[in-house]
C-alpha positions as CSV (number, residue, x, y, z in Angstrom):
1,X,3.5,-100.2,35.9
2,X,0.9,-99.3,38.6
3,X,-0.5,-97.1,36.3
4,X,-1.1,-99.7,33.7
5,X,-2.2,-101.6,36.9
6,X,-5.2,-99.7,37.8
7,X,-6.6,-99.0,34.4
8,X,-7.1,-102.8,33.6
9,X,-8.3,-103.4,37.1
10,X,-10.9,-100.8,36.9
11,X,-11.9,-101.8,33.9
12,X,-12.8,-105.6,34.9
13,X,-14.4,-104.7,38.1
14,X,-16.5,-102.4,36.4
15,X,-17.4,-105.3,33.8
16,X,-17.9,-107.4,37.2
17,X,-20.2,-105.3,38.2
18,X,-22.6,-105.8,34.7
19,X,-22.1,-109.6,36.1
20,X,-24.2,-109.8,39.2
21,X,-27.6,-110.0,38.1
22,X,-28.6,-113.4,40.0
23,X,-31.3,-114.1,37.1
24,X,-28.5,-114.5,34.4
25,X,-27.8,-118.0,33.6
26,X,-24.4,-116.9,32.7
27,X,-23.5,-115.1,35.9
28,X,-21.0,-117.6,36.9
29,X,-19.7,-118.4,33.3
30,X,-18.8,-114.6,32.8
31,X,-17.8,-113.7,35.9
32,X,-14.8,-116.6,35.9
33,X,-13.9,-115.5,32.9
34,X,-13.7,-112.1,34.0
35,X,-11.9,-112.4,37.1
36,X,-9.1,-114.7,34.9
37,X,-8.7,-112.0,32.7
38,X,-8.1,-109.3,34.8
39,X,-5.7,-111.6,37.1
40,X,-3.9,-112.3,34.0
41,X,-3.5,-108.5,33.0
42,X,-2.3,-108.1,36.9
43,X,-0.3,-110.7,37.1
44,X,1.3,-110.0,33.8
45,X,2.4,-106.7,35.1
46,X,4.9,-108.4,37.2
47,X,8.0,-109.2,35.6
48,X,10.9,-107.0,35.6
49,X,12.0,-106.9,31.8
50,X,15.3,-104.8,32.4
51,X,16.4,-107.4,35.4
52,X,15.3,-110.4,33.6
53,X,13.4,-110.9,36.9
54,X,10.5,-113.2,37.6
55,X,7.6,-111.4,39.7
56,X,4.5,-113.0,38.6
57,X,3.4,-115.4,36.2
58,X,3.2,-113.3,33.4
59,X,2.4,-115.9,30.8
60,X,0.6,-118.4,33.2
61,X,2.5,-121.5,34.4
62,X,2.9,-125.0,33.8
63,X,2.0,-127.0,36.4
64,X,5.0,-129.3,36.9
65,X,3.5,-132.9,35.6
66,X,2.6,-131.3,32.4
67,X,5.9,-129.5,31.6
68,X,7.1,-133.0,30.0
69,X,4.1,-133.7,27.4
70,X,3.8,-129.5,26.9
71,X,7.5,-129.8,25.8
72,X,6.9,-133.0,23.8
73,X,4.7,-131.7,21.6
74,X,6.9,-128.6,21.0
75,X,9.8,-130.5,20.1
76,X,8.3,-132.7,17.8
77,X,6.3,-129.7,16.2
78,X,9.6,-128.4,16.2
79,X,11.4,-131.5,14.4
80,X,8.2,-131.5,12.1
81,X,8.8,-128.4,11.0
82,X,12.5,-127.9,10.4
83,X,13.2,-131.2,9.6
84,X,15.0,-129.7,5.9
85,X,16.8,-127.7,8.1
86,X,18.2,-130.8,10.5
87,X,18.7,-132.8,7.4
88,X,20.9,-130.5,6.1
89,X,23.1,-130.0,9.4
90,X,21.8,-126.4,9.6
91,X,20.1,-126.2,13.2
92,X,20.3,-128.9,16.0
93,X,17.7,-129.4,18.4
94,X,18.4,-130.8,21.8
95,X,16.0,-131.8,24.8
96,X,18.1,-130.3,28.5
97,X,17.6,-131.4,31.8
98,X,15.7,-129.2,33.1
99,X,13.0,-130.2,29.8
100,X,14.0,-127.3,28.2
101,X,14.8,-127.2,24.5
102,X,17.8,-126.2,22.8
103,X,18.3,-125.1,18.4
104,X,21.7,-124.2,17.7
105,X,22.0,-122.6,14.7
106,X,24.7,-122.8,12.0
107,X,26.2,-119.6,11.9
108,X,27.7,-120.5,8.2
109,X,24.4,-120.7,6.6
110,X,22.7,-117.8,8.7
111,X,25.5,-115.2,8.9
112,X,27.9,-114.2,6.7
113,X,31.8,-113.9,8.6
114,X,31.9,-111.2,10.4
115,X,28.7,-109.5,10.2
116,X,25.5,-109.8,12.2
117,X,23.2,-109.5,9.1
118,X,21.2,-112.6,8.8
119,X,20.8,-114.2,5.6
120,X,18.0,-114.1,3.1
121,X,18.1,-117.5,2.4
122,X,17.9,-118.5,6.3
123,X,15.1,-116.5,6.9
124,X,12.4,-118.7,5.9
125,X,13.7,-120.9,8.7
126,X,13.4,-118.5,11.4
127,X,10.0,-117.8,10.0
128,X,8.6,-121.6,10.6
129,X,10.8,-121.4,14.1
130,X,8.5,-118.1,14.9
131,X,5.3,-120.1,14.0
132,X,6.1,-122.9,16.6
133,X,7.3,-120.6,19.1
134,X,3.8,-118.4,19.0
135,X,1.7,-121.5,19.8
136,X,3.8,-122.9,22.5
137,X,3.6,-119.3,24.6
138,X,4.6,-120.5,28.2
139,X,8.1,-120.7,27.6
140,X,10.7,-118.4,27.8
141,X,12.9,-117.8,25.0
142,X,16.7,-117.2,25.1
143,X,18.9,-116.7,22.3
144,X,22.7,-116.6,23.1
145,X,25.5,-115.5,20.3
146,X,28.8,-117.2,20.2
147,X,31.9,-116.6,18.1
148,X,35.5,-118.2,17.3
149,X,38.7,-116.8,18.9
150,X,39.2,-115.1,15.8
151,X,39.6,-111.7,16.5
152,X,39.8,-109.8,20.4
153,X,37.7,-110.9,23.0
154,X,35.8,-107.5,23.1
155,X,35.5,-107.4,19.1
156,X,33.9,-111.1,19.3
157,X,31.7,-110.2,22.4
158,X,30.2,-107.1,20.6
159,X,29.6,-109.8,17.5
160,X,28.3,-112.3,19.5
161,X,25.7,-110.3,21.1
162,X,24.7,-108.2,17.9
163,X,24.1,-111.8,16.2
164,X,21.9,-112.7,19.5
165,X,20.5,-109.7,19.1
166,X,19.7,-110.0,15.7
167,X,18.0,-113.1,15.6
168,X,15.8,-111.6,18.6
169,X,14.6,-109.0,16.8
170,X,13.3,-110.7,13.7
171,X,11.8,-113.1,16.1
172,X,9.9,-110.5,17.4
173,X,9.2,-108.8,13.6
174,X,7.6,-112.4,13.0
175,X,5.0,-111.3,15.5
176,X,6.8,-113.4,19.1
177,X,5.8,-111.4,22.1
178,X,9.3,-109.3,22.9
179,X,8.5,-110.0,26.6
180,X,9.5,-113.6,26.0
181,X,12.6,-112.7,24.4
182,X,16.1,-112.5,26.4
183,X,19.2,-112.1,24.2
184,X,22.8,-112.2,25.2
185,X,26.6,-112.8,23.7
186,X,29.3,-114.7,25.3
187,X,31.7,-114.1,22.6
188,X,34.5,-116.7,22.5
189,X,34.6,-117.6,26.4
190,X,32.2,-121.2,25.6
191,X,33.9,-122.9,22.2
192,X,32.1,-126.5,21.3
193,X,35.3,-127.5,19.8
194,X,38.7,-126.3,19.1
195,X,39.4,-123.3,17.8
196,X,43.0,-124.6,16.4
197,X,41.0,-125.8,13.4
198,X,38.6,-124.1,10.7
199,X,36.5,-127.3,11.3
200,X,36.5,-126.5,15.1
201,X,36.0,-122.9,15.0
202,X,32.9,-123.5,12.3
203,X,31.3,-125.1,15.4
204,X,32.2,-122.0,17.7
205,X,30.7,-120.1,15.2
206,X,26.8,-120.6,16.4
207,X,23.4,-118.8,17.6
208,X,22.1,-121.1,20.3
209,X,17.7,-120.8,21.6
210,X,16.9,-121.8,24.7
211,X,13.0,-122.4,25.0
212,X,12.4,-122.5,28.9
213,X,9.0,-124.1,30.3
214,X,7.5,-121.2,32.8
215,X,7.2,-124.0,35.9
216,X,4.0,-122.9,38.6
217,X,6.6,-122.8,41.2
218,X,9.6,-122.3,39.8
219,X,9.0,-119.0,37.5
220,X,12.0,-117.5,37.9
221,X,13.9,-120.1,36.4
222,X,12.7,-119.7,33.1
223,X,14.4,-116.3,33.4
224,X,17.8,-117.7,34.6
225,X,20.0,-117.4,31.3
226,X,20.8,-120.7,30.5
227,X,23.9,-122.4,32.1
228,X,27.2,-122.9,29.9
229,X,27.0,-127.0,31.7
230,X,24.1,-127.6,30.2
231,X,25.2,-127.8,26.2
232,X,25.6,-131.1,25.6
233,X,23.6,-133.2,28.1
234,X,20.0,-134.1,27.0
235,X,18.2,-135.6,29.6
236,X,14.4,-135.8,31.3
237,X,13.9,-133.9,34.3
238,X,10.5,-134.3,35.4
């Protein structure tokens, strides 16, 4: 880290430097842009990827009375662009509290039972998800695997987070910067309905993303995995 640190430093000082000429017109022009890039290369160096941890703002922040519109126009790109896909009950999108956006995803249509292999035929849909996602870079991206009670809880908690997991990665494949990608399972332990019916445990069967806003402020939140209260309860925050 303070390796990758010094390099990027000592390479914008040293274009600073080419900067100072008090003659060019441009002085202040370059040198803004300058200093911003090499603040963002620092500052970028300062989130702890293993802890899920918050340091800096690695992606720059939202400042907290545009997190509302930012997130507007994601969602509606969002419903835009999977609107087949809504249509046909295969991905829900949500707007949370805390202005973060929520897709489940049908497990039916994008995993076969009992395997972690997503499906050709869903992978055009991840594909237009991936293209929204790229433009819309200050947020944070969780993706969380649940299963049914079908099965033990370690065998469904292994599934659930090889299905997170696999829907991360091809996320990432699609070109998503793996930085902003935080993937866990929770197995069984949060069911959306009962699990006493096929019907119900269809709904257990899911892949839920969480697209956090990166708050100036409030950082670290975006990094918090998302809270098992918050499923079902769209609301404005800001």
């Amino acid at each position: 880290m303070k390796k990758a640190f010094g390099v990027v430093a000592l390479a914008g000082l040293t274009a600073l430097a080419g900067c100072t000429d008090p003659s060019d017109p441009n002085r202040k022009t370059k040198t803004g842009a300058l200093v911003g890039a090499v603040a963002g290369a620092v500052i970028g160096h300062q989130v702890d990827h293993k802890k899920g941890r918050y340091v800096g703002a690695a992606l720059g922040a939202l400042a907290g009375g545009g997190v509302g519109y930012y997130m507007d126009k994601q969602q509606k790109e969002l419903e835009e662009q999977l609107a087949r896909e809504q249509a046909a009950k295969e991905l829900e999108i949500q707007r949370m509290r805390d202005d973060s956006l929520k897709l489940t995803l049908d497990s039916e249509v994008s995993f076969d039972f009992d395997s972690a292999e997503i499906k050709h035929g869903f992978k055009g849909t991840l594909d237009k998800l991936a293209n929204v996602i790229q433009k819309y870079d200050k947020t944070i991206i969780h993706v969380v695997g649940h299963t049914d009670s079908i099965g033990s809880d370690s065998y469904n908690q292994r599934l659930s987070e090889r299905r997170a997991s696999a829907v991360g990665n091809y996320l990432m494949r699609q070109g998503v910067q793996a930085s902003r990608i935080q993937t866990e399972g929770r197995g069984e332990t949060q069911p959306r309905a009962t699990n006493a019916t096929e019907a119900g445990r269809q709904l257990n069967r899911r892949v839920e993303i969480y697209l956090k806003p990166v708050v100036e402020g409030r950082e670290n939140r975006a990094y918090e995995p998302p809270p098992a209260s918050q499923s079902e309860q769209p609301s404005r925050y800001y």
